[in-house]
N, C-alpha and C positions, 0 to 999 in steps of 0.2 A: 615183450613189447618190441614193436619193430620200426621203424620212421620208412616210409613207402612215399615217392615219390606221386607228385596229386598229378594223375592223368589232367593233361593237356594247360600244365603252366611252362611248357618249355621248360624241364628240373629245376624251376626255380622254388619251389615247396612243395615241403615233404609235409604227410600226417601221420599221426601216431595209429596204428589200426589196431591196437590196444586200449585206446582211449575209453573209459567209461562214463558215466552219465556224474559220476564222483569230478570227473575232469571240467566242468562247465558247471553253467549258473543255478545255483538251488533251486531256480524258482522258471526254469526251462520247458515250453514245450515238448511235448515229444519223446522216444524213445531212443535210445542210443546203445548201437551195436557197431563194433569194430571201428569203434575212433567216428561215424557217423552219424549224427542225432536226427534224425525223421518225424514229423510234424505234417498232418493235414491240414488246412485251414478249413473251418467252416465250408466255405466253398469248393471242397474239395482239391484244392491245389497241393503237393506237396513238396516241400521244400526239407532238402537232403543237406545238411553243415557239416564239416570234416570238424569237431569240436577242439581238436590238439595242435596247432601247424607250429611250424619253424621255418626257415628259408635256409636251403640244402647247403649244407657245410657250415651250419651257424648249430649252438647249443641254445641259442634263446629262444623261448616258445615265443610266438607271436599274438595266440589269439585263435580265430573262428576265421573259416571262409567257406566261402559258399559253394556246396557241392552240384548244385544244379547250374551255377555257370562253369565252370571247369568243363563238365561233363555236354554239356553246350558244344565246349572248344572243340571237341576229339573227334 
């Protein structure tokens, strides 16, 4: 396991790129590889979640954020 800082939040959180699909909601769209869970919609949209975050120098997990705006940012 490693906490890798999330391209394009200015190092303010990190994600786990260990993280498995065990780390998030049972009942989750999607597929989940290296701390990110991918999900198409119907429509074909798809939307990328980093599933494990913390804010860089903290031990508390936070939750989910979303990997298609980060990736936006860069």
């Amino acid at each position: 396991m490693a906490w890798v800082v999330v391209p394009g939040s200015n190092n303010i959180w990190e994600y786990d790129n260990a993280a498995s699909a065990a780390d998030t909601y049972l009942d989750a769209n999607g597929t989940t590889a290296a701390g990110v869970r991918t999900f198409t919609t119907p429509l074909g949209n798809v939307q990328r979640t980093y599933v494990k975050v913390r804010k860089a120098g903290e031990t508390i997990e936070r939750g989910e954020l979303s990997k298609n705006y980060y990736d936006a940012k860069v």
